[in-house]
C-alpha positions as CSV (number, residue, x, y, z in Angstrom):
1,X,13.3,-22.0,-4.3
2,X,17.0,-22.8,-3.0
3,X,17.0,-23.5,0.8
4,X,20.4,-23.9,2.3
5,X,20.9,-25.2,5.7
6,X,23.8,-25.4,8.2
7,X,24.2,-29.0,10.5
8,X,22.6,-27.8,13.9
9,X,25.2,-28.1,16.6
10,X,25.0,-28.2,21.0
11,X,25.6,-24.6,20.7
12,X,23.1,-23.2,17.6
13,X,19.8,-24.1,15.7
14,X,20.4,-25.4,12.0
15,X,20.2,-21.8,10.3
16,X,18.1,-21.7,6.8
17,X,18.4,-18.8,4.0
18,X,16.6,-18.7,0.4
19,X,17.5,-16.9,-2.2
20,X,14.1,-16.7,-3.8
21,X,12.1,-13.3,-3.9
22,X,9.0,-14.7,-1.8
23,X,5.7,-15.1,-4.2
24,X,3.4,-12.0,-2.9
25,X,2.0,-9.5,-5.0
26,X,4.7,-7.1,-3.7
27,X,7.4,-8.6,-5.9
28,X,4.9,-9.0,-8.6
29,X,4.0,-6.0,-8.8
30,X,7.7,-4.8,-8.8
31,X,8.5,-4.0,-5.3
32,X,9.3,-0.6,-3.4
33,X,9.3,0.8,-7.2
34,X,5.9,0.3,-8.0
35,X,4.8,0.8,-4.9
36,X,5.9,4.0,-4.6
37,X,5.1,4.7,-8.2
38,X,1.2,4.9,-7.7
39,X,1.5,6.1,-4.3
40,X,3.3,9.4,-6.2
41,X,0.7,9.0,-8.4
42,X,-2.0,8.8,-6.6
43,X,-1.2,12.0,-4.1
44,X,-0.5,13.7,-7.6
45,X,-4.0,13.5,-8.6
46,X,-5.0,14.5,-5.2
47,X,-2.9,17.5,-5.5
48,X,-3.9,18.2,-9.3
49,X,-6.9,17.4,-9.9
50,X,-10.0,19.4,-8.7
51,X,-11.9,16.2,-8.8
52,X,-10.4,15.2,-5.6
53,X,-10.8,18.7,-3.9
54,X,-13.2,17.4,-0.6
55,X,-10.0,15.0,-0.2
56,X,-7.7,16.9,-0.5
57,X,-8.6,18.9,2.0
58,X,-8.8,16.5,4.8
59,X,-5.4,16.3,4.8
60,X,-2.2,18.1,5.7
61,X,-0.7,21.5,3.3
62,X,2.5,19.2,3.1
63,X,1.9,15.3,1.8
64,X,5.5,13.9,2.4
65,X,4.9,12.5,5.3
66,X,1.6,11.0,3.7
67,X,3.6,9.7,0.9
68,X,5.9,8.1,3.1
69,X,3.5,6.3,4.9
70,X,1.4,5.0,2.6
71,X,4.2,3.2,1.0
72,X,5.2,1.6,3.9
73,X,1.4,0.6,4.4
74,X,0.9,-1.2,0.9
75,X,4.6,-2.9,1.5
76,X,3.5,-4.9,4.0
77,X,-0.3,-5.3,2.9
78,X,1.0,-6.7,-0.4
79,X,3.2,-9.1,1.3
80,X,6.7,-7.2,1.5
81,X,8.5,-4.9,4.1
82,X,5.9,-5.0,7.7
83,X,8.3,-2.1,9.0
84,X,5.2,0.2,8.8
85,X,2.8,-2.5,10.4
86,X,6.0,-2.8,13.3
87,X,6.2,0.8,13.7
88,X,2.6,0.8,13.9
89,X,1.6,-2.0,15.7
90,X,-2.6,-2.8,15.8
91,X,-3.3,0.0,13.0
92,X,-4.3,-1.0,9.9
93,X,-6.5,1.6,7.1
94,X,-9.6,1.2,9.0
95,X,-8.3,1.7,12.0
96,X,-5.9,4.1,11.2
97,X,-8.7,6.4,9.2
98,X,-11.3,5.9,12.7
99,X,-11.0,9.4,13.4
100,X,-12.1,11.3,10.5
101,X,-15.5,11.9,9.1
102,X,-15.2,10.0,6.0
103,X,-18.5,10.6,3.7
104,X,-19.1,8.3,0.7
105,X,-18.3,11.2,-1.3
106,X,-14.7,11.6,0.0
107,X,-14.6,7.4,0.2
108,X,-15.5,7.5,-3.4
109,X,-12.4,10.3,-4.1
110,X,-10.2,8.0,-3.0
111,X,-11.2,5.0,-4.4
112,X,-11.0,6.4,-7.7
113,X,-7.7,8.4,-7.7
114,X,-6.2,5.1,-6.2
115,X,-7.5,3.2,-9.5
116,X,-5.9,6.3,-11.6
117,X,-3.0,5.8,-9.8
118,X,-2.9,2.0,-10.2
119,X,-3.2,2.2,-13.5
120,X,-1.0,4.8,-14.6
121,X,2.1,3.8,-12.6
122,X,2.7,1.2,-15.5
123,X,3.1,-2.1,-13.4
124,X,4.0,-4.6,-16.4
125,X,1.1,-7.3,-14.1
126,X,-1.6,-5.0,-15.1
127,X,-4.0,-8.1,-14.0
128,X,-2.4,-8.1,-10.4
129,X,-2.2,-4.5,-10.4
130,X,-6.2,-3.9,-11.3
131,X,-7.1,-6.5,-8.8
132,X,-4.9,-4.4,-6.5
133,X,-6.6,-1.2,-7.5
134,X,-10.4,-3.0,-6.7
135,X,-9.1,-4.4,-3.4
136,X,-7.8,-0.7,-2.0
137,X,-11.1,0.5,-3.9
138,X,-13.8,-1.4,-2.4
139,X,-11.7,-0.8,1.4
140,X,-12.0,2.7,0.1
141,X,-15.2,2.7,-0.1
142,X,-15.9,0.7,2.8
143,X,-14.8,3.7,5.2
144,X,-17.6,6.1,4.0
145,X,-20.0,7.0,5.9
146,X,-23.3,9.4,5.8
């Protein structure tokens, strides 16, 4: 990493920039383009596939919104852009899912269509991008209840 600094002076703090992309799984996984990639993916299968029906239906007619969001979530969960953790501030998937009656059914929708997703966006890490898929799976999963 290349850290440049400029002499501190009476009037302003030395001032540091890098030009190194930080070393989170964001940026390994290829940034706002993967992201997005299995987030399109993965509200695809929830529109497509009758597998994901109970879902489905616990959410809006229109996803965009949805889409939106849950690319800003995994941005700054996987260590890039917090803009949705500022805009949002104390909220995170638990929290943010409190008010729904999530079975273990619907948890275990999710948590599979995310995996889909994972693995058909076609991140070139696919180690980083399964472990990924098993970390949002198992939180998944985590939400349902009887």
């Amino acid at each position: 990493m290349i850290v440049t600094a400029d002499a501190p002076t009476a009037d302003a703090p030395a001032a540091s920039t890098t030009s190194a992309t930080p070393n989170t799984p964001f940026y390994k996984l290829g940034g706002y383009p993967a992201i997005t990639a299995v987030v399109e993916r993965f509200y695809d299968l929830m529109e497509q596939d009758p597998a994901y029906a109970e879902l489905r239906a616990m959410h809006a007619p229109d996803l965009s919104r949805m889409r939106k969001s849950l690319v800003g979530f995994l941005a700054g969960w996987s260590g890039g852009p917090r803009d949705w953790f500022e805009q949002n501030p104390g909220k995170c998937m638990m929290s943010a899912h409190k008010p729904f009656a999530i079975t273990p059914r619907v948890a275990g929708q999710w948590a599979e269509a995310m995996k889909r997703a994972v693995a058909d966006a076609g991140i070139a890490d696919a180690e980083l991008a399964s472990a990924m898929g098993g970390v949002l799976s198992d939180m998944a999963l985590g939400m349902g209840r009887p």
